[in-house]
Every structure is written in structure tokens, then in C-alpha cells.
MARGU-457571 format. One record per residue (C-alpha): z, y, x. Coordinates in Angstrom, 3 decimals. Layout:
N
@Z: Z&Y: Y&X: X .
...
This chain:
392
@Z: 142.143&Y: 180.721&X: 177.359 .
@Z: 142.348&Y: 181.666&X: 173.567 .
@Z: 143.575&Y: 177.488&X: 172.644 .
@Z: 145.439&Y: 177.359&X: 176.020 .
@Z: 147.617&Y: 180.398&X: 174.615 .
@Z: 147.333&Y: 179.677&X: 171.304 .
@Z: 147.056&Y: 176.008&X: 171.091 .
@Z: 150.638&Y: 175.002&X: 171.563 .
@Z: 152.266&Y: 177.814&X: 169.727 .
@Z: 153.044&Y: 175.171&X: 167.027 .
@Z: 154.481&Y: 172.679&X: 168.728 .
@Z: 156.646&Y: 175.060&X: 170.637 .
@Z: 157.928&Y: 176.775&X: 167.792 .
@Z: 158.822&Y: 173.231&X: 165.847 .
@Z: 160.870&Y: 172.472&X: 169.241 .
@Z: 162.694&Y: 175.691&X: 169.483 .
@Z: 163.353&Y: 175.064&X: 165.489 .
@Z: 164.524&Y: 171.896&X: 166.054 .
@Z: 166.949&Y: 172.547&X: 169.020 .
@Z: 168.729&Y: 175.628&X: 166.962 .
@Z: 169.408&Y: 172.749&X: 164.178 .
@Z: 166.880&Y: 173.943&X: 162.052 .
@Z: 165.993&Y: 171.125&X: 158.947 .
@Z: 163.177&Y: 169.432&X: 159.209 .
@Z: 162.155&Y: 170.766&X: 155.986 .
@Z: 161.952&Y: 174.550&X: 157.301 .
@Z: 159.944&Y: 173.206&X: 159.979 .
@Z: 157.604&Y: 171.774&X: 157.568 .
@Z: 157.694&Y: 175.201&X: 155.596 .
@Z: 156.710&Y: 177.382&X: 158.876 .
@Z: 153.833&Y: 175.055&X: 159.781 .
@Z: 152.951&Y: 175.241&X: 155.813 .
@Z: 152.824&Y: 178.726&X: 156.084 .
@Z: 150.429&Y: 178.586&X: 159.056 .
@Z: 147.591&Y: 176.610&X: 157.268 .
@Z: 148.097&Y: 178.243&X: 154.215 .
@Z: 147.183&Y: 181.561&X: 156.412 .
@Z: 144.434&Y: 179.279&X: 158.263 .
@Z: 143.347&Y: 178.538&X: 154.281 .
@Z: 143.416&Y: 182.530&X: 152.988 .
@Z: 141.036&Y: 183.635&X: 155.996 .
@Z: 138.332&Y: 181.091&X: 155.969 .
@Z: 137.875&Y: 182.418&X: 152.360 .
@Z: 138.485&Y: 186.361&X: 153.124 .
@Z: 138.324&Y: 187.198&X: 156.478 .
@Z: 134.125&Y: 187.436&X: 156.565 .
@Z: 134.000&Y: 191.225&X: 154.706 .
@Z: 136.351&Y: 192.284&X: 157.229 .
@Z: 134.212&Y: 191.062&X: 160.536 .
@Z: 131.062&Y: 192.352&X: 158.846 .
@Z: 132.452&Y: 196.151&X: 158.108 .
@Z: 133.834&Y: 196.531&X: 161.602 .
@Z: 132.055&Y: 194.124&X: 163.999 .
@Z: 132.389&Y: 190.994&X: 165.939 .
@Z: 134.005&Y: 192.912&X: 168.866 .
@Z: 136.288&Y: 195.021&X: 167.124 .
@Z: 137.491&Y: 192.268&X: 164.631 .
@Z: 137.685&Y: 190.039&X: 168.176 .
@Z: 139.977&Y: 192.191&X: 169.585 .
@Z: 142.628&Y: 192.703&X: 166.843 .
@Z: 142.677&Y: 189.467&X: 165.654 .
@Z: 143.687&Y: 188.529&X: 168.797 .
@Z: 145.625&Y: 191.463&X: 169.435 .
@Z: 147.665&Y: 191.067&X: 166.757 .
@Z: 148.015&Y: 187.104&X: 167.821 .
@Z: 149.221&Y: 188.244&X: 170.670 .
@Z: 152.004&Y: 190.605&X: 169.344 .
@Z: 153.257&Y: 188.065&X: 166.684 .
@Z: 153.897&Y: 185.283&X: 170.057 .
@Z: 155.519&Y: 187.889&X: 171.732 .
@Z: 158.034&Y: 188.669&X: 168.619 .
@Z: 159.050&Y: 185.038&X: 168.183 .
@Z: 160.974&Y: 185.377&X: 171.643 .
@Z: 162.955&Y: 188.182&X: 170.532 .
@Z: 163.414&Y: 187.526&X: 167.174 .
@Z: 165.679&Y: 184.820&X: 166.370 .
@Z: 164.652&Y: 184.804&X: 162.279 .
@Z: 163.320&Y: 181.977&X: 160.596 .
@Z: 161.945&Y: 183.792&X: 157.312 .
@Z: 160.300&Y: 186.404&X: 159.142 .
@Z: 158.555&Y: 183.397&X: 161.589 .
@Z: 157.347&Y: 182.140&X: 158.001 .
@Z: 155.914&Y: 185.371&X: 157.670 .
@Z: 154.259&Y: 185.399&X: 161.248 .
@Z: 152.991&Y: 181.781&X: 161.296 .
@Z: 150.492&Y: 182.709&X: 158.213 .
@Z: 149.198&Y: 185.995&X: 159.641 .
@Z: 148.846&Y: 184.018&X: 163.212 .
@Z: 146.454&Y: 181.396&X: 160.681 .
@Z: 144.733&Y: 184.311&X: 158.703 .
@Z: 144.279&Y: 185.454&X: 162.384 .
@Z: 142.912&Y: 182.411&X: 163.922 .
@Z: 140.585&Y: 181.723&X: 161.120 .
@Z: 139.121&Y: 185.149&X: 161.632 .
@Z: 138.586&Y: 184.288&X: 165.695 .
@Z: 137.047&Y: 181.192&X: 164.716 .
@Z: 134.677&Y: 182.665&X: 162.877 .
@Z: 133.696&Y: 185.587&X: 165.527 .
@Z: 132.992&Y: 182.992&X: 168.211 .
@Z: 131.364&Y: 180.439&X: 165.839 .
@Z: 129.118&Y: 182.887&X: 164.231 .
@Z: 128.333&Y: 184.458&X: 167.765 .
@Z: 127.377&Y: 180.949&X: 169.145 .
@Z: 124.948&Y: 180.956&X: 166.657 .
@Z: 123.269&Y: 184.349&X: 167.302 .
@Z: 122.858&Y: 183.147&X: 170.869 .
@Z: 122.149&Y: 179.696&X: 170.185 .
@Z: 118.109&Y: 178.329&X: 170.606 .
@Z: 117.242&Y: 175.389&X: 168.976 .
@Z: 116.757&Y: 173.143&X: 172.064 .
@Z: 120.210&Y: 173.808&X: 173.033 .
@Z: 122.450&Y: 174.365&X: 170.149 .
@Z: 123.554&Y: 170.482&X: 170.147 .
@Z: 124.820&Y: 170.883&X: 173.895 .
@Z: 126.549&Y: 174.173&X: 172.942 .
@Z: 128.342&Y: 172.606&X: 170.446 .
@Z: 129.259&Y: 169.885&X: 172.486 .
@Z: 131.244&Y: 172.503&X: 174.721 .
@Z: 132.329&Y: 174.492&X: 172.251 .
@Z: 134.154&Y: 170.970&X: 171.220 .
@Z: 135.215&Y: 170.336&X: 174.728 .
@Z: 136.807&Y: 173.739&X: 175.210 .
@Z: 138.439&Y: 174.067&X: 171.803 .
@Z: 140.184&Y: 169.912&X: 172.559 .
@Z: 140.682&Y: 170.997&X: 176.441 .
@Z: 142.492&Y: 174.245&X: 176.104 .
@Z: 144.362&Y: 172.872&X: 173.116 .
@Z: 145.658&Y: 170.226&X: 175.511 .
@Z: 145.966&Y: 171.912&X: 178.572 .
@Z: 148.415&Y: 174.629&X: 177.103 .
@Z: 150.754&Y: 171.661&X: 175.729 .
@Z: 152.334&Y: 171.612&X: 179.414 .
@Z: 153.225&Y: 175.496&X: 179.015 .
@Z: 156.160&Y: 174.216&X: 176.851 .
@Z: 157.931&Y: 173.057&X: 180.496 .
@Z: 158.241&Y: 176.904&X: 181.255 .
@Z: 161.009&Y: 176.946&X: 178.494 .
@Z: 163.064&Y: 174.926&X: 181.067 .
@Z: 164.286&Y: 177.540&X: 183.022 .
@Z: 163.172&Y: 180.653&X: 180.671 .
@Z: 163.052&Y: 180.144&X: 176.911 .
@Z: 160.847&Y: 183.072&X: 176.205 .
@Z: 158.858&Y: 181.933&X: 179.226 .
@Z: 156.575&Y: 180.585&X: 177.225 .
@Z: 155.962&Y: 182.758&X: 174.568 .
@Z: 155.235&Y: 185.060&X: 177.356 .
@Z: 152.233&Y: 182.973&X: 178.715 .
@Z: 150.599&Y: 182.686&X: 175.506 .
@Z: 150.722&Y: 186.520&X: 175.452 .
@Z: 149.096&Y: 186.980&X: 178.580 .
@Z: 146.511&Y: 184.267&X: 177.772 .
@Z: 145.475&Y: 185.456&X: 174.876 .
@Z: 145.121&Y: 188.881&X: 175.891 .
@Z: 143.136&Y: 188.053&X: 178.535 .
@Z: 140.592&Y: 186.346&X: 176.066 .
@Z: 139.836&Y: 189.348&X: 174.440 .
@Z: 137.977&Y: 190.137&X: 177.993 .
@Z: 134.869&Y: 188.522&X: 177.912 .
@Z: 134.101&Y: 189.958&X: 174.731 .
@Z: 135.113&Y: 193.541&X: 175.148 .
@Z: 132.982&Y: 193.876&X: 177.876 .
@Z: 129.860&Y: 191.735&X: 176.978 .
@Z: 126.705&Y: 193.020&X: 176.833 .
@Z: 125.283&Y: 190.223&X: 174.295 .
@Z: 124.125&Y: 191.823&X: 170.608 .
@Z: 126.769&Y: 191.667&X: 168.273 .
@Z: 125.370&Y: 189.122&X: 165.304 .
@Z: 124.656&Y: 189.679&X: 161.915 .
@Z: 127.470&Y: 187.220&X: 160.188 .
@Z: 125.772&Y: 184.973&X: 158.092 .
@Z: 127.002&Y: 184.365&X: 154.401 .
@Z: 127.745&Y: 180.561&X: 153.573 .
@Z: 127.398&Y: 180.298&X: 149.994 .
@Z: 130.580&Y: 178.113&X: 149.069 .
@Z: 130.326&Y: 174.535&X: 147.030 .
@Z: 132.619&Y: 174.685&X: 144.119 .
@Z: 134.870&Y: 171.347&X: 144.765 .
@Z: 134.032&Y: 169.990&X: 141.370 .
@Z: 130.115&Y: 169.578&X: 142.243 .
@Z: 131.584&Y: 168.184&X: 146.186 .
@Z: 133.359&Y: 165.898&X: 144.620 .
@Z: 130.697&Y: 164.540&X: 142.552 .
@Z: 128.275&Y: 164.301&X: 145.234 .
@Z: 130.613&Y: 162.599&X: 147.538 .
@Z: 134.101&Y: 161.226&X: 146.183 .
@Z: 134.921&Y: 160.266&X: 149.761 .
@Z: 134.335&Y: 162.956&X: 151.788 .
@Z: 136.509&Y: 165.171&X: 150.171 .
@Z: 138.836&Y: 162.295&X: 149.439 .
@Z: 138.876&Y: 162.077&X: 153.130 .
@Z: 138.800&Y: 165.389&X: 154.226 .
@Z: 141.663&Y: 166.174&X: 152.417 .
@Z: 143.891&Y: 163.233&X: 153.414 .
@Z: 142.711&Y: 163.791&X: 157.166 .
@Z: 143.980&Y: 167.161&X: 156.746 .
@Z: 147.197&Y: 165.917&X: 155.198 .
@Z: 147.572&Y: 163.598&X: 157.794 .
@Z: 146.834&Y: 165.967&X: 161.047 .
@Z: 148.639&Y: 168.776&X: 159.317 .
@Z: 151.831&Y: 166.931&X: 159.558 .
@Z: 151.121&Y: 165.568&X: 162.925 .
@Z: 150.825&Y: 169.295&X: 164.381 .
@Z: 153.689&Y: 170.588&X: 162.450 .
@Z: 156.125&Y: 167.623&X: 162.901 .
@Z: 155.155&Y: 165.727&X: 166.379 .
@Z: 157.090&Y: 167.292&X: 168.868 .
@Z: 160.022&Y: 167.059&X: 166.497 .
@Z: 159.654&Y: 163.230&X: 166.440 .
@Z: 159.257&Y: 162.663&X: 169.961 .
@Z: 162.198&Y: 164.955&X: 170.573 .
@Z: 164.111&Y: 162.840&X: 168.018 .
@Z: 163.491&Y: 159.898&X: 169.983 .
@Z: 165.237&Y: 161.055&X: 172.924 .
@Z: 162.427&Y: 161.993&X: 175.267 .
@Z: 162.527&Y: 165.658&X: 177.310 .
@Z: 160.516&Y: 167.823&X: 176.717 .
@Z: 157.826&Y: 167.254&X: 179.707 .
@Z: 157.087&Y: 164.526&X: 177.878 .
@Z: 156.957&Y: 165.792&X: 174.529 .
@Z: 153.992&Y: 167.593&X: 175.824 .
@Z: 152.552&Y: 164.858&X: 177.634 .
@Z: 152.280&Y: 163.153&X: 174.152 .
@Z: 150.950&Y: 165.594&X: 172.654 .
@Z: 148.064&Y: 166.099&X: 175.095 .
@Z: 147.056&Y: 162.572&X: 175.135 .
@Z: 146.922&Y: 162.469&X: 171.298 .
@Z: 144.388&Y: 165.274&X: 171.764 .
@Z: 143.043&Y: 163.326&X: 174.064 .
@Z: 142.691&Y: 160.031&X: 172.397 .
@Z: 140.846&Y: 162.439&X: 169.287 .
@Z: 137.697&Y: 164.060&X: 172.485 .
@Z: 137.243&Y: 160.336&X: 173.746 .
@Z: 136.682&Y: 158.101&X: 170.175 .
@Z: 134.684&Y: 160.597&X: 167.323 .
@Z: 131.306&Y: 159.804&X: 169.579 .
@Z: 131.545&Y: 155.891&X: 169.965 .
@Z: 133.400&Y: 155.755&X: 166.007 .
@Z: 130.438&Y: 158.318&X: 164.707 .
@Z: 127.235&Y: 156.294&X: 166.433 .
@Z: 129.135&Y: 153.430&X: 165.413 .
@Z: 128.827&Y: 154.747&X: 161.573 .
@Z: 124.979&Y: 155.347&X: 162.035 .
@Z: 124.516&Y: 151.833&X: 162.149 .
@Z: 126.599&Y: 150.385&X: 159.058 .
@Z: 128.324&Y: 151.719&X: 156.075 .
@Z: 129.198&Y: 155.050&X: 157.086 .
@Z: 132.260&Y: 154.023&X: 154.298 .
@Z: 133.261&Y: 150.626&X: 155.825 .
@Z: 133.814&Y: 152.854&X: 159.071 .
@Z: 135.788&Y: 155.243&X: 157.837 .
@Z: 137.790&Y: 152.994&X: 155.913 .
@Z: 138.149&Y: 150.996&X: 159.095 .
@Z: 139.631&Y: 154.055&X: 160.613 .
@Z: 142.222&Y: 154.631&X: 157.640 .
@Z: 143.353&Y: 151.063&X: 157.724 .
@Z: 143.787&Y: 151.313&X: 161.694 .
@Z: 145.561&Y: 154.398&X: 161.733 .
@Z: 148.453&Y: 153.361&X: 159.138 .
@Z: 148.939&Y: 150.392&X: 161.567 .
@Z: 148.890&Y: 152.547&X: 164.383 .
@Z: 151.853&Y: 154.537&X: 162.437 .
@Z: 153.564&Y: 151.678&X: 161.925 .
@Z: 153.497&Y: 151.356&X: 165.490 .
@Z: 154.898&Y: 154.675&X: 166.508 .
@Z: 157.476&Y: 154.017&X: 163.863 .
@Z: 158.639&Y: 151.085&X: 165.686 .
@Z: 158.125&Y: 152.053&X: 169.828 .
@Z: 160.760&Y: 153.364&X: 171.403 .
@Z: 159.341&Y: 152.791&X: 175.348 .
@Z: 157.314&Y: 156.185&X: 176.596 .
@Z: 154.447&Y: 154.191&X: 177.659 .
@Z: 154.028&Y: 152.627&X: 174.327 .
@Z: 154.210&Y: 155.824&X: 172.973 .
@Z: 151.774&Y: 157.458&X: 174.623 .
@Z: 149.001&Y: 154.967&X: 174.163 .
@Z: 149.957&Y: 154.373&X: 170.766 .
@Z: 149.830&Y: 158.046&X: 170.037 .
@Z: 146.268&Y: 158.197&X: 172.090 .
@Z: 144.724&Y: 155.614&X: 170.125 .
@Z: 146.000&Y: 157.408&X: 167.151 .
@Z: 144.687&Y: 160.738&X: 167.799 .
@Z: 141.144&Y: 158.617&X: 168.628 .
@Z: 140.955&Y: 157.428&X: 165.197 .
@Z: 142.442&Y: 160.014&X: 163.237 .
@Z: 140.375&Y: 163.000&X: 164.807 .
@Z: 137.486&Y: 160.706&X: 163.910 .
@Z: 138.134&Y: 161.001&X: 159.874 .
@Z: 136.714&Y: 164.619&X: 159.482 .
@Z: 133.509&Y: 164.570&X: 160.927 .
@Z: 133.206&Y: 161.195&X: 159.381 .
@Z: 133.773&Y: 162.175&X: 156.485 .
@Z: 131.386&Y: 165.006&X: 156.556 .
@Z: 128.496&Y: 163.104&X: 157.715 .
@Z: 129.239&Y: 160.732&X: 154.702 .
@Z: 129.055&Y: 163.939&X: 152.292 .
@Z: 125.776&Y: 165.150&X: 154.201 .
@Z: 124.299&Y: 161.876&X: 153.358 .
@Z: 124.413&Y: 162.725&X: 149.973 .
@Z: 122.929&Y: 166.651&X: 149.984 .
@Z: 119.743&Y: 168.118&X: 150.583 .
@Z: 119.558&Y: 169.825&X: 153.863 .
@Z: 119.959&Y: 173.634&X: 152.341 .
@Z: 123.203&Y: 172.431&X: 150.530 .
@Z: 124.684&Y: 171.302&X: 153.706 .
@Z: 125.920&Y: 174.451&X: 155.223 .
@Z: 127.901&Y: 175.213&X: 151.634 .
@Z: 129.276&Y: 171.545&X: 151.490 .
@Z: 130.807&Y: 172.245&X: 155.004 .
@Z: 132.284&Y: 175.085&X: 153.589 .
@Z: 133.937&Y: 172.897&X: 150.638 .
@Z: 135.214&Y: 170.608&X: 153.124 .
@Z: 136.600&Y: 172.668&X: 155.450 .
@Z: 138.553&Y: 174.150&X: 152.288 .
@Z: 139.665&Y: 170.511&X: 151.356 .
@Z: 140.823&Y: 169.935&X: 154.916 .
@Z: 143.007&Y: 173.231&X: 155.143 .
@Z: 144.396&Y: 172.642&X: 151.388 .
@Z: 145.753&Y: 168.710&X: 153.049 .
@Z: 147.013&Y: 170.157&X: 156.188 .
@Z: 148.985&Y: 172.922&X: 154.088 .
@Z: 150.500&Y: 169.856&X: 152.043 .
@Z: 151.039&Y: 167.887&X: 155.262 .
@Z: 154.239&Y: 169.517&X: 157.077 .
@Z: 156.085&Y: 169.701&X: 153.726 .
@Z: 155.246&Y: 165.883&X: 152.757 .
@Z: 155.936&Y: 164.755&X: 156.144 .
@Z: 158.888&Y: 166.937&X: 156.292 .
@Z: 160.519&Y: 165.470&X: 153.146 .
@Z: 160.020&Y: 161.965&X: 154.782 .
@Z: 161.932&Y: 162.650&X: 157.741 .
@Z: 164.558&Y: 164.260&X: 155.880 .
@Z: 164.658&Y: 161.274&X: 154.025 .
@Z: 164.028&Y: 157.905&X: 156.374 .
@Z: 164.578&Y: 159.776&X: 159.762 .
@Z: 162.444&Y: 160.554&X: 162.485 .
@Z: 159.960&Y: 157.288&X: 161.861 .
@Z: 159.877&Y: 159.171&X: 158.596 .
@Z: 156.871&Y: 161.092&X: 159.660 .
@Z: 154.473&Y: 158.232&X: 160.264 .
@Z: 155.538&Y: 156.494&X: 157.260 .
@Z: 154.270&Y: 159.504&X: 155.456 .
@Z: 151.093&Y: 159.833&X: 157.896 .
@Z: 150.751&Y: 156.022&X: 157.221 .
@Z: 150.758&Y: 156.460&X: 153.684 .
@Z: 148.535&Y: 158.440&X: 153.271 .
@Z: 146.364&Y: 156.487&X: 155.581 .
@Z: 146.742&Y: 153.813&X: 153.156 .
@Z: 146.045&Y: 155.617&X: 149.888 .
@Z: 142.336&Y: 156.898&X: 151.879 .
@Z: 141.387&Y: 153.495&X: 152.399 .
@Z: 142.280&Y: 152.276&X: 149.203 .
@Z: 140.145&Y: 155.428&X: 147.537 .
@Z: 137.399&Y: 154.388&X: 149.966 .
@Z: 137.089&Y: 150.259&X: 149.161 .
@Z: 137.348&Y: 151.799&X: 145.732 .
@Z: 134.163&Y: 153.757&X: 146.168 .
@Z: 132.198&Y: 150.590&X: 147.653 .
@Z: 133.463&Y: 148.741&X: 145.214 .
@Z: 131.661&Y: 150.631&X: 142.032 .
@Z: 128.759&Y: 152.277&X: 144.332 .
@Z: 125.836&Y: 151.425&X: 146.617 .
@Z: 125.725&Y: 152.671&X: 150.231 .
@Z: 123.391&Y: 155.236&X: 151.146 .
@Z: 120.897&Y: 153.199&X: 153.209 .
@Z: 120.724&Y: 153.501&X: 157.098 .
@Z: 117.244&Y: 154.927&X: 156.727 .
@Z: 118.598&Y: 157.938&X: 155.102 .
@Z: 121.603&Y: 158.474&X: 156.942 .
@Z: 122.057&Y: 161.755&X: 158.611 .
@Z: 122.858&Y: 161.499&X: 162.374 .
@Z: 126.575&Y: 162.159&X: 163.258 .
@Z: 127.612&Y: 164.734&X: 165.216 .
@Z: 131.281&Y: 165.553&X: 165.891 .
@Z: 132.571&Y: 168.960&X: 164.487 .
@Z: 135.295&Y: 170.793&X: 165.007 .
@Z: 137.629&Y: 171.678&X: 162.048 .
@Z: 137.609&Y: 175.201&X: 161.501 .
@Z: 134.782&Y: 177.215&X: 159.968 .
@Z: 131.591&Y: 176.270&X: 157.728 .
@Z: 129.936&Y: 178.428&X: 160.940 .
@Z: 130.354&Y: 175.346&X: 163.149 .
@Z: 128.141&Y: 173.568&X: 160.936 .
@Z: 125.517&Y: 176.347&X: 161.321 .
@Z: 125.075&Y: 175.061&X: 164.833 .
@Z: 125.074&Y: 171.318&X: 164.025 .
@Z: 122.298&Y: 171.574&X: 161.514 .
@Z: 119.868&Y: 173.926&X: 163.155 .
@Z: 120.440&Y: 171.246&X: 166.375 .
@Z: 119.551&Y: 168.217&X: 163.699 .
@Z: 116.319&Y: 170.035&X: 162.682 .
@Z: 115.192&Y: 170.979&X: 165.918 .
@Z: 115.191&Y: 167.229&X: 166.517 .
């Protein structure tokens, strides 16, 4: 319920942007905004949760989610949705790390990889699902904002009224970026182009399809099978990496995703579209978790949980950059503008990673950590995958 409601907030608002002849640059800025909020909270929210609880924090993060959806349909102001978009990503950072910390007080260690496995699917799912609330807007425009109000109140439920112990929140000590770096070049390298790359996507998407003429039924039907495309390749793409080069793989997935941009660039048929835009979100969602099973083949197990804190930092840094670079293109070259910058990027990762095989050995497959697909919010998720590793 809370990614159903929440989920497609940012597409909706880049469409109701667009359609009052908004620039695509204030677009950008709004989205910007959002992960810059997303970026603040992973770093301050934790004193808050731990003075008041996991409940109470629950409840007015969401809360307050809730009120800031319901303002956008009533309030007609770009600089004050600038405002709103970063307290709606301090906001969600601080819900991620309720439920991801709480899935780990809960969690034993013969089931923590198959809770993380649904935690996955229900993060991807509701994200997707809630893309086809958009269609309300066609006969009420704050119809929508409306459901995502009512969703996301009605996710503070289950945890209101649960009877389950509140955790203790555990305390990820941070990697400075400097020693990340120099343990793995790539994998923050990566992390932060994936992040650059995604961030745009989100921010800028809907404005593209919407730009190519399409309504908007099926400007969330794209959406949704990009999100689709990302659930269905990260397994086969990650097991595939166990077996080779971790590197070669994820420069594999660079290089296919710029020509997949190119493609998206070009397409103008809604078919082609949508499986273009499927296979893009397959090999683009792949990139993070890739790249932090690369970086985890470099660390000792203790320094894993602080590495994943690093990275999650480098991811949120790109996808604050995204919207704005990404913006700028399509301000400049149009709406294929968007890939070009998505494909660019692309490019410059893969470069950076032949670069890396090119002056260092591979880790061999011997040592290789096993890859497990994570999602892209809190160091806490990683809490869950490495516990699951050494239970096995």
C-alpha cells in the first residue's frame, strides 16, 4: 500500500508539470529536490526513530506523506512543490528505514533471504501497480492525489496496531567514500552513475512518453513495464556475474543499456516502446546490486554493512544529479534528449569499468561473494542480505 500510494507520486507530478507548460528544467529541479531529501534522511533520520520509536516515527512519517500528496491538489505552486518533494524524500527515507530495520528484528537466519526476496517483490509490485492510479486524473485531476492519501494512510495500520516488539535500530557505522573508492573504483563508479541514470528516468519518463504523443494510460503502462523489466533480469544478470568477471558483466550491462537508449531515442511505435523500455529497466535495475556485490568482493565481511551505507550515499548523490542533467538535455535536443543523457552516462560507466580491467586483476570466482538483489534505499537492507549469506 505504502509504494502503491507513494510510488507514482513522481511521475504524476512531472505530468501535471508538464501539461501546465512547466520547463523541463523545473521538472528536473522538483525531482532534484526529492532525492536530495531521500539523500539528507538516510544520513539523519536514525536519532529521530531511536528517541521516539519505530511506531511513532512510522506514523508521522507517513502522516506527514500523506498531508504533503494531499496539498499538491490544491496548491497550484511550483516553489512550494520544491519544498514538498524533499520533505516527501527526507520522509520516505525515514519509512524505509522503520520497515527495513523492523524486518530485521523479526528476521531468523533460515529465512531472512526469502524475506528479502518479498520485501523486493512488494517494494517493485506496489511501485508498479500504483502507476495505473495516474488514469484517475482523467475525469478528476486531484483524483489521484486523493488515492495516494488514502493509501498511504491506510499503511500506517498494520503498524499502529501490531503487537510485534518494537526493535532496537541498529547503528551502521558509515564508510568514508575516499576508503570505498579505494577498495572498489567500480562500485561506486557504478553506483553513482546507476543513480544518475535511474534518477533521471523517474524524474523525466513520463515527460518523454508524453512528449511523444502517447495518453496518458499508456504513459503508465510504460512505466510499469520498465519496473517490470528491472524484478524479472537482476536474478539471471546477478547468477550470471557469479560465474565470470563480476566487471565484464556489469560493463556488459552499461554498454547494453546506452544502446537500449539509443533505441528509445529512435521508436516512435508503442509496442517498441514498451519492450524497449522493459528491457531497459531489466538491465539498468541490474547495475546497483551489481555493483555492490563487486564492492563486497573486495571487503571483509564486518565492513560490508558500512560499505552499503557508502553506496547507498553514492547512489542518492547520482540520482540527485540525474533530473537536472537529463533535464538540461531535453531542454536542449528535445524529448530523445533524455536518453541521450541516460545513454551517456551509460557510456562513460563502461568506459570507467574496461578501464578498471584494464590496469587490475579480477577478484577470482572462488572468492566471489554470492549475489543477491537489493533494493536501493537503506544500508538496513543489507543487514538482511548478509545475516542470510552467513547463515548459508
Amino acid at each position: 500500500m505504502l509504494m502503491a500510494g507513494s510510488g507514482f507520486l513522481s511521475t504524476l507530478i512531472a505530468i501535471r508539470l508538464e501539461s501546465a507548460g512547466q520547463s523541463a528544467l523545473l521538472i528536473g529541479l522538483v525531482a532534484t529536490s526529492y532525492f536530495g531529501g531521500l539523500t539528507l534522511g538516510a544520513l539523519r533520520v536514525a536519532p529521530l526513530i531511536a528517541r521516539v520509536g519505530h511506531i511513532r516515527a512510522f506514523a508521522a512519517f507517513v502522516s506527514f506523506y500523506s498531508a504533503s500528496s494531499l496539498t499538491y491538489a490544491f496548491i497550484d505552486l511550483p516553489m512550494l512543490w520544491i519544498v514538498l518533494r524533499f520533505a516527501d524524500g527526507f520522509m520516505m527515507s525515514g519509512v524505509f528505514v522503520c520497515l527495513e530495520s523492523w524486518l530485521n528484528r523479526v528476521a531468523r537466519p533460515d529465512n531472512r533471504s526469502s524475506i528479502l526476496a518479498t520485501y523486493m517483490i512488494a517494494l517493485y509490485a506496489g511501485q508498479a501497480v500504483g502507476q495505473f492510479l495516474l488514469n484517475l486524473g482523467d475525469t478528476a485531476p486531484a483524483l489521484p492525489f486523493m488515492a495516494s492519501a488514502v493509501l498511504l494512510s491506510l499503511s500506517v495500520l498494520p503498524v499502529v496496531l501490531t503487537r510485534i516488539e518494537q526493535p532496537i535500530l541498529e547503528e551502521v557505522a558509515p564508510f568514508s567514500l575516499k576508503r570505498l573508492y579505494e577498495a572498489s573504483p567500480l562500485g561506486i563508479a557504478g553506483s553513482v552513475a546507476t543513480g544518475m541514470m535511474l534518477g533521471a528516468f523517474y524524474a523525466l519518463g513520463a515527460v518523454f512518453v508524453q512528449r511523444q504523443g502517447l495518453p496518458l494510460s499508456q504513459v503508465a503502462l510504460f512505466t510499469s513495464c520498465v519496473i517490470a523489466g528491472g524484478v524479472a533480469l537482476q536474478y539471471p544478470l546477478g547468477r550470471l556475474s557469479d560465474r565470470f568477471d563480476r566487471r565484464r558483466v556489469i560493463v556488459a550491462c552499461m554498454l547494453v543499456t546506452a544502446i537500449l537508449c539509443a533505441g528509445l531515442a529512435m521508436v516512435r511505435q508503442p509496442d517498441a516502446i514498451f519492450l524497449v523500455g522493459a528491457l531497459f529497466g531489466g538491465f539498468s535495475f541490474a547495475l546497483y546490486p551489481l555493483c555492490v556485490a563487486h564492492t563486497n568482493d573486495h571487503l571483509e565481511e564486518s565492513e560490508r554493512v558500512g560499505a552499503s551505507s557508502g553506496l547507498v550515499l553514492a547512489y542518492s548523490v547520482g540520482a540527485a544529479a540525474g533530473p537536472m542533467a537529463g533535464s538540461v538535455a531535453m531542454a536542449l535536443l528535445g524529448p530523445m534528449g533524455l536518453f541521450a543523457a541516460i545513454g551517456l552516462v551509460a557510456i562513460a560507466g563502461a568506459v570507467f569499468g574496461l578501464w578498471r580491467m584494464a590496469v587490475s586483476k579480477p577478484v577470482p570466482e572462488a572468492q566471489q561473494q554470492d549475489f543477491q538483489a537489493l533494493p536501493r534505499t537503506t544500508p538496513m537492507a543489507s543487514v538482511l542480505e548478509d545475516d542470510a549469506e552467513n547463515w548459508e
